[in-house]
C-alpha positions in Angstrom: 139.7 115.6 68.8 143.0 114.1 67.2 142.8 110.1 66.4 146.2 110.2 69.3 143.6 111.0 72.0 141.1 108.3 71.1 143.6 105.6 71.1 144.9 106.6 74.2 141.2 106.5 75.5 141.8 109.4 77.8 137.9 110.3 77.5 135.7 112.2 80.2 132.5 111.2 81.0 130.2 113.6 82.0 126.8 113.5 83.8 124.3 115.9 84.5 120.9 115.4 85.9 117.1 117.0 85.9 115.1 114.6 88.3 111.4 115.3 88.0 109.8 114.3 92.0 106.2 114.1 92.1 105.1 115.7 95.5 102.6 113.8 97.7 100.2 116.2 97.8 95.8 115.0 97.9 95.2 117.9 95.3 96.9 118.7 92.0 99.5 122.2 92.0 97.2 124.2 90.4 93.4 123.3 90.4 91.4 121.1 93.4 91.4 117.4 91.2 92.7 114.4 93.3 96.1 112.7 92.5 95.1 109.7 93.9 95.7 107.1 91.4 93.1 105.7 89.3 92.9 103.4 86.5 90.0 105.0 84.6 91.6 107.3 82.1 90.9 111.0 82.1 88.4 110.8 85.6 91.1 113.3 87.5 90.2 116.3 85.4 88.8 119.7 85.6 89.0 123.3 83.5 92.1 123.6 84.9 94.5 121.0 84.4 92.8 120.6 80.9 94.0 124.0 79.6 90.5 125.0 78.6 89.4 129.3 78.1 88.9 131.1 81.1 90.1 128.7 83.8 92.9 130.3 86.2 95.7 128.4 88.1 95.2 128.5 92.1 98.6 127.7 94.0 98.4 124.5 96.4 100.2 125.9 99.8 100.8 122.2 100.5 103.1 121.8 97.4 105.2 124.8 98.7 105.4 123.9 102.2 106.7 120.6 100.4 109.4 122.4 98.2 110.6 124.7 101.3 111.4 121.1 103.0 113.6 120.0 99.6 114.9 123.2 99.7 116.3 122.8 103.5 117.2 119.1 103.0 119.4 119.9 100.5 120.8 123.1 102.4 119.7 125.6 99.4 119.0 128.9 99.6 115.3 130.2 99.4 114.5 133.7 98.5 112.0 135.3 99.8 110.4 135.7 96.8 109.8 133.9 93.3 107.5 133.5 90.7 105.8 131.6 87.9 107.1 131.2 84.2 105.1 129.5 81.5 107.2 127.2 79.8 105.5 127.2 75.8 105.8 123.5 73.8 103.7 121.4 72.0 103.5 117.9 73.2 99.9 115.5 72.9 100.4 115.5 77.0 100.6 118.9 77.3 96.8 120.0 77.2 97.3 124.0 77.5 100.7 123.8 75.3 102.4 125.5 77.7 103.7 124.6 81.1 103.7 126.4 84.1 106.9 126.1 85.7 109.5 128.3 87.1 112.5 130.2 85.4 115.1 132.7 86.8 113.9 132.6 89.9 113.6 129.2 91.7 112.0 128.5 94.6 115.3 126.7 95.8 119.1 127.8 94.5 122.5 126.8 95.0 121.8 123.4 97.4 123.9 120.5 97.4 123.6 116.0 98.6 126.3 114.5 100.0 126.5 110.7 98.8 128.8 107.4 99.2 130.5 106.2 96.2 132.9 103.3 96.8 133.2 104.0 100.6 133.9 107.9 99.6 132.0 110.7 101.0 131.3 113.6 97.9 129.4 116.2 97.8 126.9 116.8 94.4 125.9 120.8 93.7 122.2 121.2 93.2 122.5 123.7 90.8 118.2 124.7 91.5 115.3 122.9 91.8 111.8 124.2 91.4 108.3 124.1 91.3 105.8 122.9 88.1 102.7 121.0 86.6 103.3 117.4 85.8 102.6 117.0 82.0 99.7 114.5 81.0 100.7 110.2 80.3 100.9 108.6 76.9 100.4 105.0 76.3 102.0 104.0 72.9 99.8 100.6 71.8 101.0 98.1 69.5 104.4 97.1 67.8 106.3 96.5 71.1 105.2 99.3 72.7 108.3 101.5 71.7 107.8 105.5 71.2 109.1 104.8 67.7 107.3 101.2 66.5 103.9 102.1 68.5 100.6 101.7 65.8 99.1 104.5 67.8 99.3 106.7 71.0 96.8 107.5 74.5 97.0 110.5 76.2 95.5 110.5 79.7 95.2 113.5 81.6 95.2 112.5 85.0 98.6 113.0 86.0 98.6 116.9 84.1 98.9 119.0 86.7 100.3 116.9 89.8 102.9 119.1 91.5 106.3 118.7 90.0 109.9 119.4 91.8 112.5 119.6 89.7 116.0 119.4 90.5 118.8 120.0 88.7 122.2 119.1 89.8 125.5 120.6 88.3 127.6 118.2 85.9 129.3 116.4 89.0 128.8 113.0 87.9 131.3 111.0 86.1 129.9 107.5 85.9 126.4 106.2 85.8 127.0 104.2 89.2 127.9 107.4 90.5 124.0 108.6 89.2 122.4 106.1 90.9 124.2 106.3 94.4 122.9 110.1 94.5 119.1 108.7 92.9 119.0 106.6 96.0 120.5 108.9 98.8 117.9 111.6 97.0 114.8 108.9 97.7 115.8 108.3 101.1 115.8 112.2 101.7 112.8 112.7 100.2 111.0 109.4 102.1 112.1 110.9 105.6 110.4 114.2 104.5 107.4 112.8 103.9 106.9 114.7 100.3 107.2 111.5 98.1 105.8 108.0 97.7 108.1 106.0 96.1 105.4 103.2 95.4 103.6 105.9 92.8 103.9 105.0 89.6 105.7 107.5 87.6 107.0 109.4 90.8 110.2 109.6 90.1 111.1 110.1 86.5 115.0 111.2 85.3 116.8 113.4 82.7 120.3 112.8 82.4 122.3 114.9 80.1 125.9 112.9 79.2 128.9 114.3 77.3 132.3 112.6 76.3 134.8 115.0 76.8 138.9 114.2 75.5 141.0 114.4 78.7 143.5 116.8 76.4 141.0 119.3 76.8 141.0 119.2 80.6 143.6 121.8 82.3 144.9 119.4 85.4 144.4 116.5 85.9 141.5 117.1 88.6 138.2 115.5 86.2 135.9 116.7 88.6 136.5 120.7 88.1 136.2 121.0 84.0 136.0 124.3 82.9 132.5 125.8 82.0 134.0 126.3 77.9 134.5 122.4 77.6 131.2 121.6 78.8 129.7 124.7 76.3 131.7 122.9 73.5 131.0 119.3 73.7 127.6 117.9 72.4 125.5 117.2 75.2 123.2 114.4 74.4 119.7 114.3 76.7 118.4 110.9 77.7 114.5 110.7 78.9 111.9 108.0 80.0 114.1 107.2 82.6 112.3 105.6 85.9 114.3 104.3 88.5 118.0 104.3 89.6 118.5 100.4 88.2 117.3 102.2 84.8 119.4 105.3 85.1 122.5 103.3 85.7 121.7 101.2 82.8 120.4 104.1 80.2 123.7 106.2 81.0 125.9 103.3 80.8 124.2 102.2 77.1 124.9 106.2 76.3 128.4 106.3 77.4 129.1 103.3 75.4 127.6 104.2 72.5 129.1 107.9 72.4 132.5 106.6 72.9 132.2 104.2 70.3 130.8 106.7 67.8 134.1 108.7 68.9 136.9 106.0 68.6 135.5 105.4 65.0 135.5 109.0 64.1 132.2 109.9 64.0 130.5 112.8 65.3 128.6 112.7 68.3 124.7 114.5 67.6 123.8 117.2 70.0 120.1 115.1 70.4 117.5 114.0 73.2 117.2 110.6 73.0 114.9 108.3 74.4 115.7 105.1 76.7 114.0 102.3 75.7 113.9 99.9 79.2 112.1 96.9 76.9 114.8 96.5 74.2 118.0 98.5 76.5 118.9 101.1 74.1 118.6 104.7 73.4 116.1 105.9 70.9 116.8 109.0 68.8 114.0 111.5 69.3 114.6 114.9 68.3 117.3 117.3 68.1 117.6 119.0 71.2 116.0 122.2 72.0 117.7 125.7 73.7 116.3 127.5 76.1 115.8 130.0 73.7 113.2 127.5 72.1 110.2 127.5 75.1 109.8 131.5 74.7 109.5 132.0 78.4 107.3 134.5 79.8 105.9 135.4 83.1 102.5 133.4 84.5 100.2 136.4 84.4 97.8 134.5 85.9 99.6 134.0 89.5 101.2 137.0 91.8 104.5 136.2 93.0 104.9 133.6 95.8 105.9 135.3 99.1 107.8 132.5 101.1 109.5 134.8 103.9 110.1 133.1 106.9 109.0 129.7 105.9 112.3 128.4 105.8 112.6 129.3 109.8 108.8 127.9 110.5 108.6 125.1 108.3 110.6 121.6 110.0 112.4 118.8 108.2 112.9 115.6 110.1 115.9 114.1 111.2 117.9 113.5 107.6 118.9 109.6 106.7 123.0 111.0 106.7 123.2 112.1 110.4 120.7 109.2 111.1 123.1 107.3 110.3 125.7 108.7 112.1 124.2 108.8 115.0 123.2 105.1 115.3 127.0 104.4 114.8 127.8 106.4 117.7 124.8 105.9 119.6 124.1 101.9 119.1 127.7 101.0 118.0 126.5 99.9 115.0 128.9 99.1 111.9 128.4 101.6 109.2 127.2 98.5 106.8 125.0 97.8 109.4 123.6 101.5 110.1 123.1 102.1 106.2 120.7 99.2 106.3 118.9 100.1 108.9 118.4 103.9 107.8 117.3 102.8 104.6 113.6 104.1 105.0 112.4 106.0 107.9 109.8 103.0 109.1 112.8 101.0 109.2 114.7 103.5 111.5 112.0 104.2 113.5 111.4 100.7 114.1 115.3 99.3 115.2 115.2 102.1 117.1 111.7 100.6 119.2 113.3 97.5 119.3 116.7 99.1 120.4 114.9 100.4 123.2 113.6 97.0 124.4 116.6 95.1 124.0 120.4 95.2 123.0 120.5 97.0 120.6 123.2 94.2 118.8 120.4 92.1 119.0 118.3 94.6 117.5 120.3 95.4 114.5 120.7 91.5 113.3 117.1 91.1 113.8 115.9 94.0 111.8 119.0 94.2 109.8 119.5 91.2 108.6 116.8 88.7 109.6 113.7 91.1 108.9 114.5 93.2 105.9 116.5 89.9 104.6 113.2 87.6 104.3 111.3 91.1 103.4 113.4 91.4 100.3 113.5 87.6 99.3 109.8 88.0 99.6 109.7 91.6 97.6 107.6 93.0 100.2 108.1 96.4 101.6 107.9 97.0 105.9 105.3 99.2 105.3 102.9 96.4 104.1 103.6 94.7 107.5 103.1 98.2 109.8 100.3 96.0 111.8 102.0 93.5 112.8 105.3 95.0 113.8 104.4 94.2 117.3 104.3 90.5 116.5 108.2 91.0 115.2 109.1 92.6 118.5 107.6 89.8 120.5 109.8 87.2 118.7 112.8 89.6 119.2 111.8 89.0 122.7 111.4 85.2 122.8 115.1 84.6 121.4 116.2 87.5 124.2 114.7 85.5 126.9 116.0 82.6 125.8 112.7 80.8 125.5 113.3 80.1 121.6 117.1 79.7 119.8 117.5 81.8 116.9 117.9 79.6 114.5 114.4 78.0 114.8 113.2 81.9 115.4 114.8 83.0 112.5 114.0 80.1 110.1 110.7 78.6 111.1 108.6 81.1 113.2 109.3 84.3 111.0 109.3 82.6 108.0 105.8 81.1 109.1 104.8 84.8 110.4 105.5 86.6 107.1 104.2 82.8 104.8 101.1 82.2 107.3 100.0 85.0 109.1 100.1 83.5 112.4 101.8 85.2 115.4 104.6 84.0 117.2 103.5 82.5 120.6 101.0 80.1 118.2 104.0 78.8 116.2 106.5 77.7 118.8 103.4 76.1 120.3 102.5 74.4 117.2 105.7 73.3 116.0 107.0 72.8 120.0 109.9 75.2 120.0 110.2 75.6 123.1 113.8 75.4 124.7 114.5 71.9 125.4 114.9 71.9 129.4 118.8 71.5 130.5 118.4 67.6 131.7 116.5 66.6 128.5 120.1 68.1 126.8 122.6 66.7 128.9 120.8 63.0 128.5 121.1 64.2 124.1 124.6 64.7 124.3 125.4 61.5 126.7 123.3 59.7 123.9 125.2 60.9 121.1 128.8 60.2 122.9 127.5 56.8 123.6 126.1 56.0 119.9 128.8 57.7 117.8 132.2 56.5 119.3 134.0 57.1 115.7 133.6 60.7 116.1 134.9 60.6 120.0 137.7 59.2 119.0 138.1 61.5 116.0 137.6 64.9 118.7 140.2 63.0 121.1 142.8 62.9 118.1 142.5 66.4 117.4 139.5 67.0 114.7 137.6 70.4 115.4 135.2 68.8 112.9 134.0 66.1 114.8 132.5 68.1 117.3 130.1 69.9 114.8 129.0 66.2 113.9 128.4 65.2 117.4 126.3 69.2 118.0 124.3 67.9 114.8 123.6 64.8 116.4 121.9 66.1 119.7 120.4 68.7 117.4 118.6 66.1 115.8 117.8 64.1 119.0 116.2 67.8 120.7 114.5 68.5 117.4 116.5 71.5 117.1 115.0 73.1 120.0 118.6 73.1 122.0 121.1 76.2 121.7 123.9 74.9 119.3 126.6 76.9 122.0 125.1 75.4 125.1 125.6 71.9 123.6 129.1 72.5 121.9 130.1 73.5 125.6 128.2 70.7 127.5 130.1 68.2 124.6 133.5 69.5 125.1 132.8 69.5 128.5 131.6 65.5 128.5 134.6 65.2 126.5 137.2 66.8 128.2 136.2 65.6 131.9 
């Protein structure tokens, strides 16, 4: 790299991920242990996934039928048949020092995900993604915690042996917001399918491989087709421990930084793994970064070959978040803003499209949109903690559609008080007396406020927009908010303008 390229600051930055999935599965990949979480260390373990003499591997069909469903999400190819690798390393979580995995022949090849970045439509290549045993957990104890300050280290063997898909995309990415707009359009695929619980801790766990490549060595000036020799060439740095796509965009933007830094002051950039340290925000040197060459794969002797003809054709995937969305734009009319929202998770779908069904589906959308998910977020709750009492949404959805309630007092007291309290709709507008005011009780309000506020008349008559919005305010108050604001501002201009 010559000093005239750094100063220019024509530098590449290139991205390439390994996204570990833990599959929702009641029984580990390998051996019959639950993978239902438990916060006794060690109580999930058998023979099996402990690696000891004379215990054999048994394949959970569950965790294949769960991979076949990846593998047509993502549009890969699945060959009819594949097969086990052992995968040998030493590593404290890694009770049998080896892992089974798979090799050359992956369950799933050649797929790809379409994401949005920055309003554009791109397509990532899934380079593979296959099956394997989820290493063991360590807890590092004392001096902050940190891989490299901890006094001393836990293992617990629960998690060994929870089925594993691993995916592994080509080197498409060129900037860590770009990583976690595919991290989130993967979650949503893999929510709809049913194969992953976000909520699990350690479900979702990234390895991001990042290079800084000098633009010079680029042919073109297309960045997003670099030539298989660059990428060979340039150091590749591995960055691990990463958790969520809020952490991936931060670890990979920390990286990027500090590569090119190391770059513009001439130093060399370390071929290395490196681990992201979420507590203090930096990366950690770990170890020099291993070859394939290094794990010494071999074949699993211990399982046949897995025979998945025809599964692809049997096997259905549900109706994918992408064309979800397109479909409620063309279907509903919604705005693609709006159908994004509402296709974030498949409860949330399924439920707009309920209360679609019941009532326009405008309506719908702001209520589940914007009002719902809006004081579900400020409240860090999830719609799946509220499943039971959806009902109780839709019959508030129905009070503001029948005009019995206005939506602002819907929208600020009652589902406040629903989500704060507990307490179902009909009981709060009874309680706090939300009912509509009845048409003569408004027209005497806005007489009132005419008559009491003659500043304000004369301020309308002169021209002022503004002073209506005082005089709306005014009956507001004197109906204790329990008019429509556009009935009044019409039955005001109306008083005014006669």
């Amino acid at each position: 790299m010559t000093a005239q390229t750094v100063q220019q600051g024509d530098l590449v930055t290139v991205i390439g991920l390994e996204v570990h999935v833990q599959l929702e599965t009641d029984t580990k990949i390998f051996c019959g242990c639950s993978t239902e979480p438990t916060d006794e260390p060690n109580e999930n373990v058998c023979p099996v996934c402990l690696g000891l003499p004379g215990s054999l591997p048994v394949l959970n069909e569950g965790a294949v039928e769960a991979a076949v469903k990846i593998g047509k999400a993502i549009d890969a190819d699945i060959p009819e048949e594949t097969r086990f690798h052992r995968k040998n390393y030493y590593y404290p979580d890694l009770p049998k020092n080896f892992q089974i995995t798979q090799y050359d022949e992956p369950i799933c090849q050649a797929g790809e995900l379409e994401i949005a970045v920055e309003g554009q439509r791109r397509t990532v290549a899934i380079e593979r993604a296959h099956l394997e045993e989820d290493p063991g957990s360590l807890q590092h104890v004392g001096g902050g915690g940190g891989i490299d300050s901890a006094e001393y280290t836990l293992v617990d063997y629960n998690r060994a042996g929870t089925p594993l898909m691993e995916i592994v995309t080509a080197p498409d990415f060129r900037s860590p917001g770009e990583v976690r707009a595919f991290l989130a359009e993967l979650e949503e695929v893999l929510e709809y399918l049913g194969v992953f619980d976000a909520d699990r801790d350690g479900s979702l766990r990234i390895d991001a491989n990042l290079s800084i490549i000098p633009a010079a060595e680029i042919d073109g000036d297309d960045t997003d087709e670099i030539d298989t020799a660059v990428l060979e060439s340039a150091n590749r740095t591995e960055v691990k421990n990463i958790s969520s796509h809020k952490g991936a965009e931060k670890a990979l933007a920390y990286e990027e930084t500090r590569q090119k830094n190391a770059i513009q002051r001439g130093r060399a950039v370390e071929q290395e793994t490196r681990h992201w340290d979420e507590s203090r925000g930096i990366t950690v040197s770990m170890r020099s970064k291993e070859e394939e060459k290094d794990y010494r794969y071999f074949e699993e002797s211990d399982l046949p070959p897995l025979r998945v003809s025809g599964w692809k054709d049997e096997i259905e995937i549900p109706e994918l978040p992408s064309a979800r969305r397109e479909r409620f734009q063309d279907e509903y009319g919604l705005s693609e803003e709006a159908a994004s929202k509402l296709t974030s998770t498949k409860q949330v779908a399924d439920f707009y499209e309920d209360v679609a069904g019941e009532f326009d589906p405008d309506l719908a959308a702001t209520w589940v949109a914007d009002n719902l998910l809006g004081e579900l977020n400020y409240r860090d709750i999830e719609i799946t903690e509220i499943e039971g009492r959806l009902e109780e949404i839709t019959r508030l959805v129905e009070l503001v559609a029948e005009d019995e309630i206005t939506a602002k007092n819907a929208r600020e007291t009652v589902l406040r008080s629903m989500l704060d309290d507990g307490n179902a709709p009909d009981e709060i507008v009874e309680a706090e007396g939300l009912g509509k005011t009845g048409e003569d009780e408004v027209e005497r309000a806005v007489v009132e406020a005419i008559d009491e506020n003659p500043d304000a008349v004369d301020d309308y008559e002169s021209g002022d927009e503004g002073a209506i919005n005082f005089l709306v305010g005014q009956v507001m108050q004197k109906t204790g908010g329990s008019a429509d604001p556009g009935d009044v501002n019409q039955l005001l201009r109306a008083e005014l303008d006669g």
